[in-house]
N, C-alpha and C positions, 0 to 999 in steps of 0.2 A: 504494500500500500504506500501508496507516495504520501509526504507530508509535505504542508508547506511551512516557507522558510522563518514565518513567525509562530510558529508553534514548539510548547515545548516538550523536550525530547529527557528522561528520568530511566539511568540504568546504576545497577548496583554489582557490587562482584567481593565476595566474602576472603578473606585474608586468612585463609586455613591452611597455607604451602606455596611451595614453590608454583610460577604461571609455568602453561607447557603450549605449545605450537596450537593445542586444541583451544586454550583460551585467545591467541592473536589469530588465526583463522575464525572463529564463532564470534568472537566476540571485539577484539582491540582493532581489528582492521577496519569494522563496520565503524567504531566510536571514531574513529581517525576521520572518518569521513563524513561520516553525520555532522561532527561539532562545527565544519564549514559553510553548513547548510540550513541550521537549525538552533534553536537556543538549547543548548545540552548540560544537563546537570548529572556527574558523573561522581557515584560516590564509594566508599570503601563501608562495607558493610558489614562492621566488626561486631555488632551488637548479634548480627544472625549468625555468624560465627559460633557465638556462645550456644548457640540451640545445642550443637552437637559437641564442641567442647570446652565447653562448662567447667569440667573436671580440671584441666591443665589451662586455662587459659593466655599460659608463656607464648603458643605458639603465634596465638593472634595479634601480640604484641609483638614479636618480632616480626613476622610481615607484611606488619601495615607498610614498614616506610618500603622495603624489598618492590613490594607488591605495586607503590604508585611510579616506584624510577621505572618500572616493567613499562609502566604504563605509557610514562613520558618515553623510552626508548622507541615503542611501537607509533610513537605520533602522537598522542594524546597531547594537546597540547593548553596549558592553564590559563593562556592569553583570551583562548577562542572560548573554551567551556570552564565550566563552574566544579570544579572537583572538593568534594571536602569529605571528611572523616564522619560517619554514621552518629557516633557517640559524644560529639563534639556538638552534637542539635538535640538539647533534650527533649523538645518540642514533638523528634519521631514518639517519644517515651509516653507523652504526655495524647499526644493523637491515637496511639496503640489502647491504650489507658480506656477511652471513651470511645473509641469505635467495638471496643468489647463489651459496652454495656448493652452494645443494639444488635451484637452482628450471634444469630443463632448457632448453638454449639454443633449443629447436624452438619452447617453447613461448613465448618473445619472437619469435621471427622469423614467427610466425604470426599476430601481432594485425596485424585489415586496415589499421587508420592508419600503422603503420611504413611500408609501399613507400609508401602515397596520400599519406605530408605529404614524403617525398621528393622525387614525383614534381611534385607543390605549391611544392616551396623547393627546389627544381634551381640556385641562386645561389647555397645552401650548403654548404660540407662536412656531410652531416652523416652520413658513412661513420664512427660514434666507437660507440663502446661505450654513453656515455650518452647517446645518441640511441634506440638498441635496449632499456638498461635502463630506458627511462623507464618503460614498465610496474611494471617490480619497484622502482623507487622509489618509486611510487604505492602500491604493497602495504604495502611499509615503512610510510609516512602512515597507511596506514587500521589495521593490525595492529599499530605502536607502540601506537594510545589504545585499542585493544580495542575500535573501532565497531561498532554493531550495525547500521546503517544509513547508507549513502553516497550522496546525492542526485545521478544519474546524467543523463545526453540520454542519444539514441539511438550516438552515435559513443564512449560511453564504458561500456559492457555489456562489452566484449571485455574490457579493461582489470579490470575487477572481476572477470569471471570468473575470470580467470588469480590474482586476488588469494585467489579463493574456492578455487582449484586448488590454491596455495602456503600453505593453512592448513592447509588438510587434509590434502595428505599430510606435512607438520611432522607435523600432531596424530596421524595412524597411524602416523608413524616412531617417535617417543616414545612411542605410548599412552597418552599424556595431551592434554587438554586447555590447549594452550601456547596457541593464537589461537582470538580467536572467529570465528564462519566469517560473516563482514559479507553484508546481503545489502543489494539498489538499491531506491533509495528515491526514484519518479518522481512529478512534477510534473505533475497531470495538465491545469493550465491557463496552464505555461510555453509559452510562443510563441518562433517561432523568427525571428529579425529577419534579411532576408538584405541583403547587404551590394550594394554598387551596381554587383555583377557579378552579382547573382544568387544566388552564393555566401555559406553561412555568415557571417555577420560576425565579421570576428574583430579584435585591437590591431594585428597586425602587418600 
């Protein structure tokens, strides 16, 4: 889907390890090129980190800074887009907070990657609450900056839907216009690198 050049553009990318060809293929080569074209707020998403490692959180702190020179190496460039730290806006904390007083528990327990990254990190606890909101903390990101467009893969539709689910019925509760209703914004010549199982590539 084309966007235009005054609309704004909201992606995130978790600091759990080293980046690999899968992340600047799917993911850095598109932000390089978007930020040209588009208002782009690109940020380091260390709070979603913690869903899964909670336990040791060293790792997240050592890869923030790793993780954005990746970023600037691949083009990303700070002049053109708005990059900043997750954790550094408590604002995501406080929108997460209050979108959980309206957004139904059925409809987290129903996006298909909750049971599959369970069943995938079986070494984790990861029976917590923010494991399950990580959705509605994804909403919070995209609905704090009013995005009109969230550059999505195939395993991340669910996730936006439920965001597009939690705008609107806000905006039919109120009758106004409180969030814009973001829609996906797909890659049509991202590739998908699999990793030496076959599987996804992913840091962890």
């Amino acid at each position: 889907m084309s966007v235009a050049a005054s609309q704004r553009v909201l992606s995130g990318m978790r600091p759990t390890g080293q980046l690999h060809l899968g992340h600047y293929h799917g993911v850095l080569k598109n932000w390089a090129k978007l930020q040209y074209e588009h208002d782009c707020f690109f940020f380091v998403a260390d709070w979603h980190a913690l869903t899964t490692a909670y336990e040791d959180p060293r790792i997240i702190k050592q890869s923030v800074f790793a993780m954005v020179v990746d970023w600037l190496a691949a083009g990303v460039n700070p002049k053109t887009a708005t990059i900043f730290v997750q954790s550094q806006m408590p604002q995501h904390a406080e929108l997460h907070l209050l979108l959980s007083m309206m957004t139904p528990l059925s409809w987290l327990e129903r996006v298909p990657t909750y049971k599959d990254q369970q069943e995938k990190l079986k070494e984790k606890d990861l029976a917590t609450y923010g494991f399950l909101g990580y959705p509605l903390l994804q909403s919070a990101d995209v609905l704090l900056y009013h995005a009109d467009y969230v550059p999505v893969g195939e395993d991340q539709f669910q996730h936006l839907e439920i965001t597009r689910d939690i705008a609107q019925k806000i905006n039919n509760h109120y009758k106004t216009l409180v969030f814009k209703i973001p829609e996906a914004y797909t890659q049509k010549e991202a590739k998908l690198v699999p990793g030496l199982d076959g599987r996804k590539d992913r840091k962890s």
